[in-house]
C-alpha positions as CSV (number, residue, x, y, z in Angstrom):
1,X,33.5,-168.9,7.8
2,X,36.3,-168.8,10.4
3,X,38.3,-166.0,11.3
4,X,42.0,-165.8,11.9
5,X,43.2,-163.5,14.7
6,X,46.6,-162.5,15.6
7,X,47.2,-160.4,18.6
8,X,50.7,-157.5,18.7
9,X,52.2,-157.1,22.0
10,X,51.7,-160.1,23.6
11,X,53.1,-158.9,27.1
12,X,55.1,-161.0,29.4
13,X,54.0,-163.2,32.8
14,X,50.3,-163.0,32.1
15,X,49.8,-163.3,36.4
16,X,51.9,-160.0,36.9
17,X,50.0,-156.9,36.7
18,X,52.0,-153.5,37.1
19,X,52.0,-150.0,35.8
20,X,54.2,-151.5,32.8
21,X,51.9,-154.5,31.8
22,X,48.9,-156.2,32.3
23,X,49.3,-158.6,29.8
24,X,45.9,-157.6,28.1
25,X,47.3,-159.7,24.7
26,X,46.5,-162.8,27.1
27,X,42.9,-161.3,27.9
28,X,42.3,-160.3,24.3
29,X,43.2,-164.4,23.0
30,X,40.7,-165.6,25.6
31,X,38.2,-163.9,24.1
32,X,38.4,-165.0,21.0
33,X,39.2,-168.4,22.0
34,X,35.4,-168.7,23.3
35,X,34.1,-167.5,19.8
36,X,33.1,-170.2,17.5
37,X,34.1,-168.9,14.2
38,X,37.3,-167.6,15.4
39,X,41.2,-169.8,15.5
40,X,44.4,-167.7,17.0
41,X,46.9,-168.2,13.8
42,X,49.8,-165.7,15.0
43,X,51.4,-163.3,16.9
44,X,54.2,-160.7,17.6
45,X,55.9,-158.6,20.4
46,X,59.5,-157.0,20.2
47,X,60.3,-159.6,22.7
48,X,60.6,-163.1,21.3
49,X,60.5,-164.8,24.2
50,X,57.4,-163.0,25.0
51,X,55.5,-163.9,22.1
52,X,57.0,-167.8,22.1
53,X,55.8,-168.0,25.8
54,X,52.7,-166.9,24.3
55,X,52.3,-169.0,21.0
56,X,52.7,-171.9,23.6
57,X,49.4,-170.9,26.0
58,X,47.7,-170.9,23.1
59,X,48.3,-173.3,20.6
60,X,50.5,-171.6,17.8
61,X,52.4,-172.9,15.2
62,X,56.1,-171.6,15.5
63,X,56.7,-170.2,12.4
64,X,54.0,-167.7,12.8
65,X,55.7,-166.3,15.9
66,X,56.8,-162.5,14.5
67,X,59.3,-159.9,16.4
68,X,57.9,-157.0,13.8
69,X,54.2,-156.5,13.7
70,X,54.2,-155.3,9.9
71,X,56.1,-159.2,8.7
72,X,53.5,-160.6,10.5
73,X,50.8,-159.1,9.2
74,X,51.9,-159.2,5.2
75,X,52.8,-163.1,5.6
76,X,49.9,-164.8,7.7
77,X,46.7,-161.8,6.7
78,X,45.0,-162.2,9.6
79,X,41.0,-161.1,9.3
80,X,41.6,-159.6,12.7
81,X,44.0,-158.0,14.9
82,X,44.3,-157.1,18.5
83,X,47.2,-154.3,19.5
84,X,48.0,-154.4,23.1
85,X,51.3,-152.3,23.2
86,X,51.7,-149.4,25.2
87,X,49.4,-146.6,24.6
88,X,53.0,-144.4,23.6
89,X,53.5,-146.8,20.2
90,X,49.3,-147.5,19.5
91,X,49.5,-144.9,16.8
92,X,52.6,-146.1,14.9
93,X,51.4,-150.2,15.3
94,X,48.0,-150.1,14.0
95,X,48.6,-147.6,11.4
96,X,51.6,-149.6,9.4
97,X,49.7,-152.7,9.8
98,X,46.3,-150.6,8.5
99,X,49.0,-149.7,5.1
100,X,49.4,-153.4,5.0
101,X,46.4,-154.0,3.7
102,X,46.4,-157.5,4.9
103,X,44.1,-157.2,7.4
104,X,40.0,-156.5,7.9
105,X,39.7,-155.0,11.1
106,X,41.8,-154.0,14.2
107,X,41.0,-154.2,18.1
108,X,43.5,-151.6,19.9
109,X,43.5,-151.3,23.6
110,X,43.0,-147.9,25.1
111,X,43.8,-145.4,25.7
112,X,43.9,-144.2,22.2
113,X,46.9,-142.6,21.7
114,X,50.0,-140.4,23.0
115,X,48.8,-137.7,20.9
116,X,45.6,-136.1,19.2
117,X,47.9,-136.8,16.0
118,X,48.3,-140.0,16.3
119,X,44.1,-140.7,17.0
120,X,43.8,-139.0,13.9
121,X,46.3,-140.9,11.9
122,X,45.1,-144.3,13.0
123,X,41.3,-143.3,11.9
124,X,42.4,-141.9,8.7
125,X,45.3,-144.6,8.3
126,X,42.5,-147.2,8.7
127,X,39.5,-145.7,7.1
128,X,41.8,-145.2,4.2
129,X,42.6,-148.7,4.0
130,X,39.1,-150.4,4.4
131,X,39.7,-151.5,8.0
132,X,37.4,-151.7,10.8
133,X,39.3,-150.1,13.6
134,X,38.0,-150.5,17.4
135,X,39.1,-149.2,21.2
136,X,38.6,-151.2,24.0
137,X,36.2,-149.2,26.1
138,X,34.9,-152.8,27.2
139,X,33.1,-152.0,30.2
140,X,30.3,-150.1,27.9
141,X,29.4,-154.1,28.1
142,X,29.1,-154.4,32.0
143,X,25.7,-155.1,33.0
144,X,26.0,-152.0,35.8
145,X,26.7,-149.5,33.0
146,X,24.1,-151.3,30.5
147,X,21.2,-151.3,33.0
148,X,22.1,-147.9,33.8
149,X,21.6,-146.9,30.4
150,X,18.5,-148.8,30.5
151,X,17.0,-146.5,33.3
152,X,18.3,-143.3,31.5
153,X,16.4,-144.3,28.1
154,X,12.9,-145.4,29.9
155,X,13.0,-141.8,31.0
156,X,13.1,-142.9,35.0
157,X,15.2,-140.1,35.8
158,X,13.8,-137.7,33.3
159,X,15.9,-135.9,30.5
160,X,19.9,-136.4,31.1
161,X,21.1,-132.7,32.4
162,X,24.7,-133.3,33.6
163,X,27.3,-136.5,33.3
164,X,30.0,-136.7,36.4
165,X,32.7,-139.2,37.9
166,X,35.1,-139.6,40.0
167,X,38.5,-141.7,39.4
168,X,42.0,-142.4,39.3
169,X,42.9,-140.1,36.2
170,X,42.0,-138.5,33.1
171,X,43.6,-140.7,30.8
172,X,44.7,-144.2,31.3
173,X,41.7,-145.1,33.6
174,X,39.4,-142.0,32.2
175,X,39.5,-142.9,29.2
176,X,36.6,-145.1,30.1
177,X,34.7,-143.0,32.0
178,X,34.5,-140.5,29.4
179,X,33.8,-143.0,26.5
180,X,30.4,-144.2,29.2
181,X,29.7,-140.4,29.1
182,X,30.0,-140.6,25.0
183,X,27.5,-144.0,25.5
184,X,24.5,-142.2,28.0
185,X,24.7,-138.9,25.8
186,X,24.2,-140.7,22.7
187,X,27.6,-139.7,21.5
188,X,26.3,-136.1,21.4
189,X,29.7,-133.8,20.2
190,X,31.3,-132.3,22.7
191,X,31.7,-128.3,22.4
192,X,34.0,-126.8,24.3
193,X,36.2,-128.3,28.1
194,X,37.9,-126.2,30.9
195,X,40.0,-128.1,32.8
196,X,42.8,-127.8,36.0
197,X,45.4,-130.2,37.0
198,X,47.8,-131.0,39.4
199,X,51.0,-132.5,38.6
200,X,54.0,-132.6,41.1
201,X,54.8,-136.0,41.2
202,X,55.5,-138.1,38.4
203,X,52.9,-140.5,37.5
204,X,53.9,-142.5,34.7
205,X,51.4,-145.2,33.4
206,X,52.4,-147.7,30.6
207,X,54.9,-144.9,29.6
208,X,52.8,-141.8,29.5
209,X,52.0,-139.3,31.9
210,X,48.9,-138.9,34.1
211,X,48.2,-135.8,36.2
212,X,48.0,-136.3,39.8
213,X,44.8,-134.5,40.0
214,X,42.2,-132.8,38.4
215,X,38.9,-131.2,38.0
216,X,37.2,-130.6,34.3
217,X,34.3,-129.1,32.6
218,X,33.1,-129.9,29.8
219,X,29.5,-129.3,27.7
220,X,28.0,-131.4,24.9
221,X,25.9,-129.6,21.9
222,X,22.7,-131.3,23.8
223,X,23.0,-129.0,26.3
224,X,24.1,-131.9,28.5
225,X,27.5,-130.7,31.2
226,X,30.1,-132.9,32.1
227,X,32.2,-133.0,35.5
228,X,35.4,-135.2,36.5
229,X,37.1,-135.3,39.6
230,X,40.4,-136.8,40.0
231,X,43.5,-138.3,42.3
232,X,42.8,-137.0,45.9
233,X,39.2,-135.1,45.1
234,X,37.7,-137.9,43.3
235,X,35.5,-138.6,46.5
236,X,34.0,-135.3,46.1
237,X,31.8,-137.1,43.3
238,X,31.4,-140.0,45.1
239,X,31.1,-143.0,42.9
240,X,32.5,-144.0,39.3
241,X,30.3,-142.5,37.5
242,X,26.8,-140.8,37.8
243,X,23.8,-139.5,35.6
244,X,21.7,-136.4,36.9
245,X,18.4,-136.3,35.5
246,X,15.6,-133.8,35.3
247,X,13.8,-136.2,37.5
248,X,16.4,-138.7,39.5
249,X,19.5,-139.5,39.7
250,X,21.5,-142.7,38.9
251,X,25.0,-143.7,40.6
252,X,27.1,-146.1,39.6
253,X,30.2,-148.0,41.6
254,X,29.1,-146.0,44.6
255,X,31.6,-145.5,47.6
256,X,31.1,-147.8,50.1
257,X,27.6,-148.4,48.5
258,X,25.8,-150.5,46.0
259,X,27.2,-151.3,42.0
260,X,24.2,-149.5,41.0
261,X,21.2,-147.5,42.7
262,X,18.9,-144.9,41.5
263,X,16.7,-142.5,42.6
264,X,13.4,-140.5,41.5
265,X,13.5,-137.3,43.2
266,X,11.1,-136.8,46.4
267,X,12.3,-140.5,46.7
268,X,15.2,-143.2,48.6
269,X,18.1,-144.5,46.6
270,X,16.4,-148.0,44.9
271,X,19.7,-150.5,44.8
272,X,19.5,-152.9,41.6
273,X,20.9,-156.8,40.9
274,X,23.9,-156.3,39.1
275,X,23.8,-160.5,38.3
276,X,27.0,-160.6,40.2
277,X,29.0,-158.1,38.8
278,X,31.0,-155.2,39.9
279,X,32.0,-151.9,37.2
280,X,35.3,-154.5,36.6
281,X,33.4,-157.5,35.6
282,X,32.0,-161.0,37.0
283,X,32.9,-161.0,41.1
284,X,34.7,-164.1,41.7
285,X,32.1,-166.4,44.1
286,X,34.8,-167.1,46.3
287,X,35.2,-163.8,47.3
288,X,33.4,-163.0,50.3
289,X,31.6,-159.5,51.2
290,X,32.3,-156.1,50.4
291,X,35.7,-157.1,49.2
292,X,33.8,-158.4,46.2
293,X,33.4,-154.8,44.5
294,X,37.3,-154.5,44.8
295,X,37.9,-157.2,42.5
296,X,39.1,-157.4,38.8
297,X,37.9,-159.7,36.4
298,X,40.9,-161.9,35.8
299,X,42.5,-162.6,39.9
300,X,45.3,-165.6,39.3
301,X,43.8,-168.8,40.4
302,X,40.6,-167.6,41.1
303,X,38.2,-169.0,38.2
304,X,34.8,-167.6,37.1
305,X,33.5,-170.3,34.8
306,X,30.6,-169.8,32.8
307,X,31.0,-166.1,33.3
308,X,31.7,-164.1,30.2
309,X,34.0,-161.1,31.4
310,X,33.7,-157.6,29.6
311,X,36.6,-158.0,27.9
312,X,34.5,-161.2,26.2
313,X,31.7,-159.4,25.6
314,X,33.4,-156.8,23.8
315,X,35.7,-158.9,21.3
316,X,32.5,-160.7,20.5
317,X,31.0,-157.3,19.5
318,X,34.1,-156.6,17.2
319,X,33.5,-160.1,15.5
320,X,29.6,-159.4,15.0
321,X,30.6,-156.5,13.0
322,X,33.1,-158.2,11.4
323,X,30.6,-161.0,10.2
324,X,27.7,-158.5,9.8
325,X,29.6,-155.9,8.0
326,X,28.5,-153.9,10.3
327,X,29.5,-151.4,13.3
328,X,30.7,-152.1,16.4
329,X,29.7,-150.1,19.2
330,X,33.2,-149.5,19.9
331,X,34.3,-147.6,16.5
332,X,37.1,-145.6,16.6
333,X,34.6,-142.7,15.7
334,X,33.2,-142.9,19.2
335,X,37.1,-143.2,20.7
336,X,38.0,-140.1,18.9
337,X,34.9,-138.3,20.1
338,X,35.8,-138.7,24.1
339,X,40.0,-139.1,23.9
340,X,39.6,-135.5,22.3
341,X,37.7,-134.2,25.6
342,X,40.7,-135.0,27.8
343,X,43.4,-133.5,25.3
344,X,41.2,-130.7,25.4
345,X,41.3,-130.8,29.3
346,X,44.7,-130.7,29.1
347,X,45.0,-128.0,26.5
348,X,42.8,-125.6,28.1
349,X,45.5,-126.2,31.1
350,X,48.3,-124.8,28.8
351,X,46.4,-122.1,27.6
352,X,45.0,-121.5,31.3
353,X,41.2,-121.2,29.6
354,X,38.4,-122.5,28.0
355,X,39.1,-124.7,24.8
356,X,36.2,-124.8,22.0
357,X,36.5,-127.8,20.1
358,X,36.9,-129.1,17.7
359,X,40.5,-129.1,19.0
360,X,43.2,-127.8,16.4
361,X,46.4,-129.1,18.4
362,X,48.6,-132.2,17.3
363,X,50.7,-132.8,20.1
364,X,50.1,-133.9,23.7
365,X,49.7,-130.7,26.1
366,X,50.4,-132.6,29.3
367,X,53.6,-134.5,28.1
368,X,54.2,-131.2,25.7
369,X,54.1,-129.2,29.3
370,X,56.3,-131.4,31.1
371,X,59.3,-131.8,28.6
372,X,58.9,-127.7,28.4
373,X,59.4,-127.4,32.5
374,X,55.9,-125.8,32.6
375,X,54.9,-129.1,34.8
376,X,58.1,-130.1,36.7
377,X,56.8,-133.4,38.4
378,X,58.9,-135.1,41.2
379,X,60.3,-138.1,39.5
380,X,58.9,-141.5,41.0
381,X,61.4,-143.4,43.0
């Protein structure tokens, strides 16, 4: 059987990459392009020259080039869909094209959602509807994070005590880092997040807000803590992400260190063979040196042929589950489990205290907190 894929929000200049666009539609198609069983049939964007310029690269027909996601969806019924809009309209896109019941599943970039509301409504909106619906968390499929959960389950750090990382933010980068705490804990349930920010400067990321820094708690029913450091004290962690055992320790994306090491304690830091990979994806081979760990997976004109990216990996996940009838490790479920961790961060900031979850809000605190002139950020110039 072959299945036909669309993607909504195509993006512009695939080669530009900016706060406003990274032109994920074009990383999404190239996935699916490499799968067998799968043919690219249509797509949509608000911007018709976007989505023409798109239809072009990738061989389709003109008449199944749509301005409105909904048309699209009702007069081609794709099997699958990817949504790479901005995070600020995911909510609103994959729910009317879920009440279209034209399609099987959906594939929506992360972050979630602009609101806990809008997570919810896409699950229900979905689940209501018979679709699959996925986020993607794609580097769940890097070969640093999978080995690391590797270690973890043959016990050679003992039993997981505590989850930390260090990063850019909470949300539109965090988002992955706390969906790889969801993966090593099992997707334990959260129970309850403290959290502290810092926002004086505006820092707007594919139209929502970000905090310039912060620091948050959080505990899973397992007994297992988390810890996040963000902006300017995310070196206090150290690395992207790490997993404190009873016994070791295992790092990953160190600082000015190895992909991935771990440690037994009374021991030395043991560095593993990524297989030529950094947290972001395949390195480039023309990249020489430390530089190597700096680069993303898709660099213009540099080629890694042979090399399936995480992005690949991912979309082929979502298609197993489509042909199995099964589940894909990147459910919505699982999405919903860690976006509701950093809403609760940022709640527990507006109520300056600890939030138990689960979390009975149905705004976003952060934006909620800035339109009020609680958080008065500097606008960006």
């Amino acid at each position: 059987m072959t299945y036909t894929v669309a993607v909504v929000g195509t993006g512009a200049n695939p080669d530009e990459q900016s706060r406003d666009g990274f032109a994920m539609g074009y990383r999404h198609a190239r996935a699916y392009r490499k799968i067998d069983d799968c043919e690219l049939v249509a797509c949509a964007d608000i911007v018709r020259e976007n989505a023409e310029q798109f239809a072009g690269e990738f061989g389709i027909r003109a008449d199944n080039v749509y301005e409105d996601a909904g048309a699209m969806a009702r007069s081609v019924e794709p099997d699958i869909v990817s949504v790479t809009v901005p995070p600020t309209v995911h909510a609103d896109v994959v729910t009317g094209l879920a009440e279209t019941g034209s399609v099987t599943a959906i594939h929506c970039e992360k972050p979630m959602a602009a609101t806990w509301q809008g997570c919810q409504e896409m699950v229900r909106a979905c689940e209501g509807h018979g679709v699959r619906l996925t986020i993607n968390h794609q580097r769940r499929f890097g070969t640093p994070f999978r080995k690391a959960k590797s270690l973890l389950d043959d016990g050679e750090i003992g039993t997981l005590e505590r989850v930390e990382f260090g990063g850019k933010n909470l949300f539109d980068a965090g988002t992955h880092q706390f969906d790889l705490c969801g993966y090593y804990t099992d997707q334990a349930a959260p129970e309850w997040v403290l959290g502290g920010i810092e926002y004086t400067e505006e820092n707007v990321w594919f139209g929502a807000h970000n905090a310039n820094q912060a620091v948050v708690q959080w505990h899973y029913e397992t007994g297992v803590s988390g810890l996040a450091v963000t902006g300017d004290g995310a070196g206090l962690v150290g690395c992207y992400l790490r997993l404190v055992g009873s016994d070791g320790v295992i790092e990953i994306g160190v600082d000015d260190g190895p992909t991935l090491r771990f440690r037994r304690d009374g021991s030395g830091w043991e560095p593993l063979d990524n297989e030529g990979e950094s947290i972001h994806g395949p390195l480039p081979e023309t990249t020489p040196g430390a530089a190597l760990r700096k680069v993303k997976e898709t660099v213009p004109g540099v080629e890694t042929p042979d090399r399936s990216t995480h992005y690949d990996r991912a979309i082929a996940d979502v298609v197993r589950a489509v042909r199995e009838d099964g589940e894909s490790e990147l459910t919505a479920r699982h999405a919903l489990q860690s976006t509701e961790v950093i809403f609760g961060a940022w709640e527990s900031v507006r109520r300056r205290g600890r939030v138990d979850l689960p979390l009975a809000i149905r705004d976003n605190p952060l934006e909620s907190m800035v339109e009020s002139g609680d958080l008065d950020p500097v606008p960006a110039e």
